[in-house]
C-alpha positions in Angstrom: 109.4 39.3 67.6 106.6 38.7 65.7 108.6 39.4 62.2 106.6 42.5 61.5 109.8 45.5 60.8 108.6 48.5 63.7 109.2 51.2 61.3 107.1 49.8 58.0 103.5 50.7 59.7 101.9 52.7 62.2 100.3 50.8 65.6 96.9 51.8 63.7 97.2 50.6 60.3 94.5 47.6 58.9 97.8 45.5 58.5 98.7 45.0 62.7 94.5 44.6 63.4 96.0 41.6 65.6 98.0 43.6 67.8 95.3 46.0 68.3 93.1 44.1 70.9 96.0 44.1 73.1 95.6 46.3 76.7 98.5 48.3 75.3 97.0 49.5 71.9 94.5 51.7 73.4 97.3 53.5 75.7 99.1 54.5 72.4 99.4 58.0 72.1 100.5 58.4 68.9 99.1 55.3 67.0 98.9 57.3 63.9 102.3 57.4 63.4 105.5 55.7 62.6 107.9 54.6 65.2 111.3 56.7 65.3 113.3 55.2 67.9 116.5 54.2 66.5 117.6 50.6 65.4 119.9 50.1 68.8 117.0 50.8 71.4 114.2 48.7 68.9 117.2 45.7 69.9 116.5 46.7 73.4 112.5 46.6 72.7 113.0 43.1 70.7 114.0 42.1 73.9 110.9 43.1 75.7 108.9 41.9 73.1 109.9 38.2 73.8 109.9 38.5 77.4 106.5 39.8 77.1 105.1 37.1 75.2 106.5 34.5 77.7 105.8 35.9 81.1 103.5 39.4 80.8 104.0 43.1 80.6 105.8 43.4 84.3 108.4 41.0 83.3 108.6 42.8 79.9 109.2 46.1 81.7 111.6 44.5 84.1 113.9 43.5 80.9 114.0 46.8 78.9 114.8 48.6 82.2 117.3 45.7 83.2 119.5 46.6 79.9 118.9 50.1 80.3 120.6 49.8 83.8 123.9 47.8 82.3 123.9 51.2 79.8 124.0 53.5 82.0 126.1 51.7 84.4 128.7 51.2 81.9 128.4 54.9 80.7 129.0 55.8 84.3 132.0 54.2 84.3 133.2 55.4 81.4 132.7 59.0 82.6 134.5 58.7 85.7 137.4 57.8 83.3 137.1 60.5 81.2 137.5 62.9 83.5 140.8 61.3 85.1 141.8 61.8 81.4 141.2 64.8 81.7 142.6 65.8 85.1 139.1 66.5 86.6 137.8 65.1 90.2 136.2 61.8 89.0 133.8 63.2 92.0 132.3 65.3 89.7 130.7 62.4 88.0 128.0 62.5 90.8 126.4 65.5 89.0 125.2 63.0 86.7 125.1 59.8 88.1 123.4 60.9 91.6 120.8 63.4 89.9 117.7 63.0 90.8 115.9 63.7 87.9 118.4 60.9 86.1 117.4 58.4 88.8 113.8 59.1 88.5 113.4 59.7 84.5 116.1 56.8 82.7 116.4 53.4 84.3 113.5 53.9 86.6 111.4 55.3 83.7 112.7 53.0 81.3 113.6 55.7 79.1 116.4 55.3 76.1 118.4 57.9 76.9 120.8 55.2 79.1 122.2 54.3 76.0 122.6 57.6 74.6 124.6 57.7 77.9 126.8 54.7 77.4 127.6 56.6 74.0 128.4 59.9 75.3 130.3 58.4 78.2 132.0 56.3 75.9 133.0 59.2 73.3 134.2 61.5 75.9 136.5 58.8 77.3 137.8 57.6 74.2 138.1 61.3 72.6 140.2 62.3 76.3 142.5 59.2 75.8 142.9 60.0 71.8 140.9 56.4 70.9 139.4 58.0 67.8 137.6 54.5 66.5 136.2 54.0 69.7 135.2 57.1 70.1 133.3 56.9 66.3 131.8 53.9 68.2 130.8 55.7 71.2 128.8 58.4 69.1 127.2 55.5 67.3 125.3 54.3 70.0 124.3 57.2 71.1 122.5 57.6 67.7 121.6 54.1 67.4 119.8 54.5 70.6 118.4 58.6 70.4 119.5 59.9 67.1 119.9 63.6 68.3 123.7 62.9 69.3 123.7 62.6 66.0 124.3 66.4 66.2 127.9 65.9 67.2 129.5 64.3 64.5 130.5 67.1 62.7 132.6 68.1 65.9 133.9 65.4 66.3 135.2 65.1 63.1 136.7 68.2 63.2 138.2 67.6 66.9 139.8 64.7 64.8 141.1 66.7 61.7 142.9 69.1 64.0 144.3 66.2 66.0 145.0 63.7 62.8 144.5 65.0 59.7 141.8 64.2 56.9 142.7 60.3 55.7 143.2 59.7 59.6 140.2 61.2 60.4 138.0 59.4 57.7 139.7 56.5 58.6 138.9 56.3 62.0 135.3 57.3 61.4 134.9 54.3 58.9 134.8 51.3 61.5 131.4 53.0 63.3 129.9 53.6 60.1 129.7 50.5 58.3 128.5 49.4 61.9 125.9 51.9 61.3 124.8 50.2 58.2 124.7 47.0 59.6 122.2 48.3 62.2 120.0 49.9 59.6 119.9 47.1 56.8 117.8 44.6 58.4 114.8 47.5 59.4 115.2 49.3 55.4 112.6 49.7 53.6 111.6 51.9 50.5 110.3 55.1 52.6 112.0 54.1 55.3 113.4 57.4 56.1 110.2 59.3 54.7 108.1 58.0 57.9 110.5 58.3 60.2 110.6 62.4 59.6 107.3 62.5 58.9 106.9 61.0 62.7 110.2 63.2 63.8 108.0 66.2 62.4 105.2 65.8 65.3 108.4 67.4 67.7 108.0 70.4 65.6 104.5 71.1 64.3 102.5 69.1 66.7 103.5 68.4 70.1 104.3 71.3 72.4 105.4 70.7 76.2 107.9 72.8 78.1 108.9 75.4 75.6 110.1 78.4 76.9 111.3 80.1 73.5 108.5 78.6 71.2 105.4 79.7 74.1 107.3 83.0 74.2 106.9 83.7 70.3 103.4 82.3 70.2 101.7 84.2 73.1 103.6 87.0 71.4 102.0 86.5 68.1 98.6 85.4 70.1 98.7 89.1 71.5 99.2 91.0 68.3 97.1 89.0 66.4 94.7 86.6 67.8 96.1 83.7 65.8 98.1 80.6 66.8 101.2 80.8 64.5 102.5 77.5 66.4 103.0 75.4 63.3 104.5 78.2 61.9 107.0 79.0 64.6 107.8 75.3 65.3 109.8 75.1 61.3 111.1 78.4 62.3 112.3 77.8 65.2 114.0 74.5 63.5 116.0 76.6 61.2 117.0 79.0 63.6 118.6 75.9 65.3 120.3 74.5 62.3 121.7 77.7 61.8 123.2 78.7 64.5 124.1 74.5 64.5 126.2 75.3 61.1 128.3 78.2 62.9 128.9 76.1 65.8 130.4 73.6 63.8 132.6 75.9 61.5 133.5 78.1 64.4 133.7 76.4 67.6 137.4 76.7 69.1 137.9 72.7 69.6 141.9 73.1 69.9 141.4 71.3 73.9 139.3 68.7 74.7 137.4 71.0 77.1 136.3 72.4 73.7 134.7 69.7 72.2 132.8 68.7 75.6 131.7 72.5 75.8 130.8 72.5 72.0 128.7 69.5 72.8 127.0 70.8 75.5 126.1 74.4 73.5 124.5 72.5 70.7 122.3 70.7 73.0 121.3 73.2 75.0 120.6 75.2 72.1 118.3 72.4 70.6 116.4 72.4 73.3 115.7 76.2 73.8 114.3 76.3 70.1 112.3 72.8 70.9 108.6 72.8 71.1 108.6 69.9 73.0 111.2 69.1 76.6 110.1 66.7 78.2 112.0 66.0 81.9 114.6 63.4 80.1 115.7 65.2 77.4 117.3 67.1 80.1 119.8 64.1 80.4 121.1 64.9 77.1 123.3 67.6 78.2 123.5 66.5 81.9 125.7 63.3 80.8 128.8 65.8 79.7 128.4 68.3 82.7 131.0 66.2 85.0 133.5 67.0 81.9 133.2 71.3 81.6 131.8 73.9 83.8 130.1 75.4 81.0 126.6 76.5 81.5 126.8 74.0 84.9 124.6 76.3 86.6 122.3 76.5 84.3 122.4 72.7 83.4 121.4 72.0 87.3 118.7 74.0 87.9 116.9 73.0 84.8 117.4 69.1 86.2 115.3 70.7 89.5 113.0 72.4 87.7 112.5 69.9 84.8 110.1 67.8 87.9 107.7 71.0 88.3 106.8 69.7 84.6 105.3 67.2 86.3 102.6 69.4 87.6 101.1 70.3 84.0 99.5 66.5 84.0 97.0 67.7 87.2 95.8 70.7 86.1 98.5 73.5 86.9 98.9 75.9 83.6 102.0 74.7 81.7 102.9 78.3 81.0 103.7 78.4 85.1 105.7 75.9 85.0 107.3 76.4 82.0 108.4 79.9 83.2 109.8 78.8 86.1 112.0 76.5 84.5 113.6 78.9 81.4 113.4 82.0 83.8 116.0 80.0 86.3 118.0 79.0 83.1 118.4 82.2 81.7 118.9 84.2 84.9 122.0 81.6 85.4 123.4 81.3 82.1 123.3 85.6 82.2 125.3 84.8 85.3 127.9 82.9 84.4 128.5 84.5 81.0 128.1 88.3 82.3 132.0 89.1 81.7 132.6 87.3 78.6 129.2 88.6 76.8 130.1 92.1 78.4 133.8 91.6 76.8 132.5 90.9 73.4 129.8 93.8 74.1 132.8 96.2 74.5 135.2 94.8 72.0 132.0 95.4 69.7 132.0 99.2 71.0 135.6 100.2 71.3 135.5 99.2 67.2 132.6 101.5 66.9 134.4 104.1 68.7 138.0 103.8 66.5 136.2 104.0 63.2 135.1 107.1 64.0 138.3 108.7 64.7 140.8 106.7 63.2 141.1 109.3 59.6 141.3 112.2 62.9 144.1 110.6 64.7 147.5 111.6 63.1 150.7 110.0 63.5 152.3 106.7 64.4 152.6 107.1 68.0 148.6 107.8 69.5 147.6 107.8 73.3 144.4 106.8 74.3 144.1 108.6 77.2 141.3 107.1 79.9 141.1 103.7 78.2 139.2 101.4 80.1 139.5 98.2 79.1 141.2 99.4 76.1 139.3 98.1 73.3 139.1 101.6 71.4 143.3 101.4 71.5 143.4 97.8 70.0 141.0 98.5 67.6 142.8 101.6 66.5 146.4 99.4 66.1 148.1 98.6 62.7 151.2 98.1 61.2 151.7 101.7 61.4 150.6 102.7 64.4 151.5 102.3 68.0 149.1 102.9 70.5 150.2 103.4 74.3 146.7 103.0 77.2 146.7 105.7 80.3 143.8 105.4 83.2 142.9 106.2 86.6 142.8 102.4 87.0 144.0 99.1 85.8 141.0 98.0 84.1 143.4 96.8 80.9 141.8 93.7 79.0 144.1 93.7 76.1 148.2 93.3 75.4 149.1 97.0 75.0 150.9 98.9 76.7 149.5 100.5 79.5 150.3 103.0 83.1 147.9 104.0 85.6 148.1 107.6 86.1 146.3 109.6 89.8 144.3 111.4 87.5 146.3 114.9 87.0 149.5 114.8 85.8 150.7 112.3 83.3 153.6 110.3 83.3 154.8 111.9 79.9 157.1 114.3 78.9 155.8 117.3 76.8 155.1 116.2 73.5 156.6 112.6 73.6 153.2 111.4 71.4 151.8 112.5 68.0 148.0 112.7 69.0 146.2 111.8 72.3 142.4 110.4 72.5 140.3 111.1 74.9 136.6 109.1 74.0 133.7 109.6 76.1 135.9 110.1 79.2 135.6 114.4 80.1 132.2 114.0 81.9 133.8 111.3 83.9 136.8 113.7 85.1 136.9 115.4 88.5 138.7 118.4 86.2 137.7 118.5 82.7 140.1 121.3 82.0 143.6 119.8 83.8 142.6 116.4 81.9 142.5 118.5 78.2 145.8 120.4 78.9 147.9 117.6 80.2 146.7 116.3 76.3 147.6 119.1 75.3 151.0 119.1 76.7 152.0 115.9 75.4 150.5 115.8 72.0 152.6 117.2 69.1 149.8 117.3 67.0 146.4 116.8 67.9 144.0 116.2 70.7 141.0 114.3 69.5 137.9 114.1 72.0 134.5 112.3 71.8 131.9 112.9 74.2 127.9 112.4 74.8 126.3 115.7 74.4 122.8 117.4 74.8 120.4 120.0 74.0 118.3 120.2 76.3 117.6 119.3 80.2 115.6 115.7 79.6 118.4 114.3 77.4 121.1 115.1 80.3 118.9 113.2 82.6 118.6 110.3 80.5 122.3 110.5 79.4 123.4 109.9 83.1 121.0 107.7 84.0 121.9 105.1 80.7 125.7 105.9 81.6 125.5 104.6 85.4 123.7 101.3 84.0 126.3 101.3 81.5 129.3 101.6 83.5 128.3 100.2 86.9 129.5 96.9 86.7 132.7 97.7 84.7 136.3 97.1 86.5 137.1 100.9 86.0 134.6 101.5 88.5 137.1 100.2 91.3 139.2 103.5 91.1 136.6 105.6 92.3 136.6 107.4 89.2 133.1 106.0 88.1 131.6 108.0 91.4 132.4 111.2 90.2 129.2 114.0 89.5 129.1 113.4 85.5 130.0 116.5 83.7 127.7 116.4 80.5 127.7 119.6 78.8 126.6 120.8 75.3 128.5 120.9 72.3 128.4 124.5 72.2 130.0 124.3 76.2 132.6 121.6 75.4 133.8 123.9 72.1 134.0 127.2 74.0 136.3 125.5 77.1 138.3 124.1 74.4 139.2 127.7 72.9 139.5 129.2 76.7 142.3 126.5 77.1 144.1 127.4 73.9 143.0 124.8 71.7 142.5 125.2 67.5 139.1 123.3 67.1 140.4 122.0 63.7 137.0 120.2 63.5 133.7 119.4 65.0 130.3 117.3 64.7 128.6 114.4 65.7 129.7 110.8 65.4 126.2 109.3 64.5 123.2 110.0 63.0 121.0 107.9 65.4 120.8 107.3 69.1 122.4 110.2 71.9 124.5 113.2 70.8 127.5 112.0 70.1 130.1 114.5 69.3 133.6 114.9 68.2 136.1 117.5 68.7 139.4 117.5 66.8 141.8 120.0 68.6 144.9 121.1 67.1 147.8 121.6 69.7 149.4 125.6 70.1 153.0 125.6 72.5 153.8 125.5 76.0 153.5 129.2 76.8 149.9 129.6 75.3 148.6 126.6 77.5 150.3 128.2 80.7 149.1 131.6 79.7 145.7 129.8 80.3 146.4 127.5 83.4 145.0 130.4 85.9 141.6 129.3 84.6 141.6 125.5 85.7 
C-alpha cells in the first residue's frame, strides 16, 4: 500500500522507522524477521492495508476476514462436489465445514489457511472430475496462500502421469505455473528467497509449541545429558520428514483417487508430527481432505478437540500437559485404526523370516505347510517350482493359496500325496504333539521339517509363554479355540527324543538364530507306514 515490497525488510529495520510508531509495531512478535506469507495471502493483506489507512484497524480486520470467508466458502463448496465425484455422502463435508476448531481458528481468527482451503477443495474436485489444469490451479493457491501444500505437487503429478502420460502431464501443469510466476515477479528481489527461509527456519530451530515428537527427543536428550539439543533435533527432525516425504512420493499407490486424497493426508500428518511448532490451525491442513478418505479420520478428529487444550499453555498450564494429551489421543487412534494392516505387514515380515530358514530343508515341488495361520510362511516359500498347499485348525488364510481347514487330528490327505510337510512354531500349540507329527509323517514322502521355540531352563519357558500369548492374542487363528490350549514348550533335547519314539530319522538339527529365544529346527526324514503304526500305541 505504501509501495514498500513486504518481503525486502524486516518490521525492525532503520528503513520502515515510519511504520514503527504505529500501535501495531510493538505487538510484533517476530519484528526481526522477514515476512514469509506467500504472494496470494500478502493480496489479501494489501487489502487490509488500504482499508486500514481509510477507516482503522477494526475495519482492516473486518476486510482480511471478509475474503477469507468468500475462500473458504467457495472451498466448501467445492468439497461437497468432490465427494459427489467421488461417490461419497456430500454429508461428510460437515467434518470440516462444521468443526469447531475451523469455525474458531480461520475466518474468525483471520487466519490464511481459508485459502489454502479454497485450493485443496478446489484440487480435490478438479482431480475427482479429471480437470487436470484446474486442478494445477487449485494446488496453486493453496501455495500462493500457505506454501506447505506445496508438498503435494509431486503427487499430483504423478496421479497425472498414471492417468495421462508425461507431455499431458507437463502440459496440464504449465497453465498454474506461469501463473505462479506472475504472482512472484512483482515481490522478487535479489535474496528474495534467502529471507524468506531464513524466516521459514524459526519453525525449525526457534519456535517450539505443541510438539509431541520433537519434546519427546528433547526431554529425552535433557534426561541423559542435561543439555537442550532442540536446535539440533529441530534440522533432524526436518530431514526425517523429507525423507520419509521422498518415499511417499515414489511409493505411494495413487492408481484411485482415494489414493491421492490419502497420500495427501499422510504427508501432512507426517509434517506435523516431526514439526516443532502446531499451532491449533495448522490442524486445518489435513482436516480440509478428511470428508474425501477415512484414513487416519479418527485420529484427524480428536486432534481438532484437543488442538483447543493448546490454548491453555498461554495462562500458565505446562505445555508438556497439554501437548501429551493431544499426541497421546493421536497415536492411541491411529494404532487403532491401523492395528490389522501394521500387524499384516508385521507378519508378512515374519512368515519371510521363517521360510528362509527352511527353504534349502524343504524338498520337492509339492510342500505342506501344516498349521499355517495366516499363511505368510507358505507364500513366502512359493516359486516357480514349488507349489505350496495351507492346512489349519481354522480359516485364518490372508493370502491366495490354497488352503483346508482340518479338526485338528486327521488330515484330509492321502498317505504320501506331498513331498515334505512344515510344521513352524505350531507343536506347542497342539492338544497332541505326537498325532500332529505322524499324520506329517504319513503324508510326507520325504521329509517332515519342524521349527519350534525351545528352552533350557525354567525362566525362559515362563517368558516364552508369556511373549507367545501377547503375540498371538489378537491373531484370527485364535477363533478356533486352538490358541487356548496349555502350550507345550519343551527342550530341544525333549522335542528330538519324541521325534525318534515316533519313528522319525532326525536328518538334521540346530537353531534358527543366533540372537533372541531358542529357536530350533528339526529336519525329519520320513520311514513307511508299518514303522509309524508300530509306534501309534504311544500317542
Amino acid at each position: 500500500v505504501s509501495g514498500v515490497n513486504p518481503f525486502r525488510f524486516v518490521p525492525a529495520a532503520p528503513e520502515l522507522v515510519r511504520f514503527q510508531d504505529s500501535d501495531l509495531f510493538p505487538a510484533l512478535n517476530s519484528s526481526s524477521y522477514h515476512s514469509i506469507y506467500p504472494p496470494l495471502s500478502q493480496l489479501v493483506f494489501l487489502v487490509g492495508g488500504a482499508t486500514y489507512q481509510a477507516f482503522g484497524l477494526l475495519a482492516a480486520a473486518s476486510s482480511i476476514k471478509a475474503i477469507f470467508l468468500i475462500f473458504e466458502v467457495t472451498g466448501t463448496i467445492f468439497l461437497i462436489q468432490a465427494t459427489r465425484a467421488m461417490g461419497l455422502r456430500p454429508s461428510s463435508v460437515a467434518l470440516y465445514a462444521l468443526n469447531p476448531l475451523v469455525l474458531v481458528t480461520l475466518t474468525a481468527g483471520g487466519h490464511s489457511e481459508s485459502g489454502l482451503v479454497l485450493g485443496l477443495g478446489m484440487m480435490a474436485y478438479a482431480a475427482a472430475t479429471k480437470r487436470p489444469r484446474l486442478a494445477w490451479v487449485g494446488l496453486l493457491i493453496a501455495v500462493a496462500t500457505k506454501g506447505v501444500p506445496l508438498l503435494l505437487a509431486p503427487l499430483l503429478l504423478r496421479r497425472q502421469l498414471l492417468e495421462r502420460g508425461l507431455s499431458a502431464a507437463l502440459l496440464a501443469a504449465a497453465p498454474a505455473a506461469i501463473l505462479g510466476l506472475i504472482l512472484v515477479v512483482p515481490y522478487y528481489f535479489p535474496g528474495l528467497f534467502e529471507a524468506v527461509g531464513s524466516s521459514a527456519d524459526l519453525y525449525v530451530r526457534l519456535f517450539e509449541f505443541n510438539a509431541g515428537l520433537y519434546f519427546l527427543i528433547k526431554e529425552i536428550g535433557l534426561w541423559m545429558t542435561g543439555a537442550d539439543w532442540g536446535k539440533t533435533i529441530g534440522p533432524a527432525l526436518r530431514m526425517v520428514f523429507l525423507a520419509s516425504a521422498v518415499l511417499i512420493w515414489i511409493r505411494w499407490p495413487l492408481d484411485r483417487i482415494d489414493g491421492l486424497m490419502r497420500g495427501s493426508l499422510a504427508l501432512v500428518g507426517l509434517y506435523l508430527v516431526t514439526a516443532t511448532t502446531v499451532h491449533p490451525w495448522y490442524l486445518a491442513w489435513g482436516l480440509v481432505l478428511v470428508p474425501l478418505t477415512s484414513f487416519a479420520r479418527a485420529a484427524w478428529m480428536w486432534g481438532s478437540w484437543a488442538a483447543f487444550l493448546t490454548y491453555f499453555v498461554y495462562v500458565g498450564i505446562p505445555q508438556g500437559t497439554v501437548s501429551s494429551v493431544f499426541w497421546i489421543g493421536v497415536a492411541a487412534l491411529l494404532v487403532w485404526e491401523w492395528e490389522r494392516p501394521i500387524k499384516a505387514r508385521l507378519l508378512r515380515f515374519a512368515g519371510r523370516r521363517k521360510a528362509r530358514q527352511v527353504e534349502n530343508d524343504l524338498v520337492g515341488p509339492r510342500i505342506l505347510d501344516l498349521g499355517a495361520g495366516e499363511g505368510y510362511v507358505g507364500l513366502a516359500l512359493m516359486n516357480d517350482e514349488r507349489r505350496v498347499f495351507l492346512v489349519d485348525v481354522g480359516n485364518a488364510f490372508r493370502v491366495d493359496l490354497p488352503g483346508v481347514v482340518f479338526d485338528g487330528t486327521r488330515l484330509p490327505l492321502r498317505d504320501r500325496s506331498v513331498d515334505s510337510v512344515l510344521l513352524s512354531l505350531v507343536l506347542h500349540h497342539a492338544a497332541n504333539p505326537e498325532r500332529l507329527v505322524l499324520e506329517a509323517m504319513r503324508v510326507a514322502r520325504r521329509r517332515v521339517v519342524v521349527t519350534e521355540s525351545t528352552y533350557r531352563w525354567g525362566w525362559e519357558r515362563r517368558l516364552l509363554e508369556i511373549a507367545d500369548r501377547l503375540a498371538n492374542r489378537t491373531r484370527t487363528m485364535t477363533e478356533s479355540g486352538w490358541m487356548d490350549e496349555p502350550l507345550r514348550f519343551r527342550t530341544a533335547d525333549e522335542w528330538a527324543a519324541t521325534f525318534e519314539a515316533l519313528g522319525a530319522q532326525v536328518v538334521r538339527s540346530g537353531r534358527a538364530n543366533r540372537v533372541g529365544h531358542r529357536h530350533f529346527v528339526f529336519v525329519l526324514g520320513t520311514t513307511d507306514s508299518a514303522d509309524r503304526e508300530g509306534v501309534s500305541p504311544a500317542v
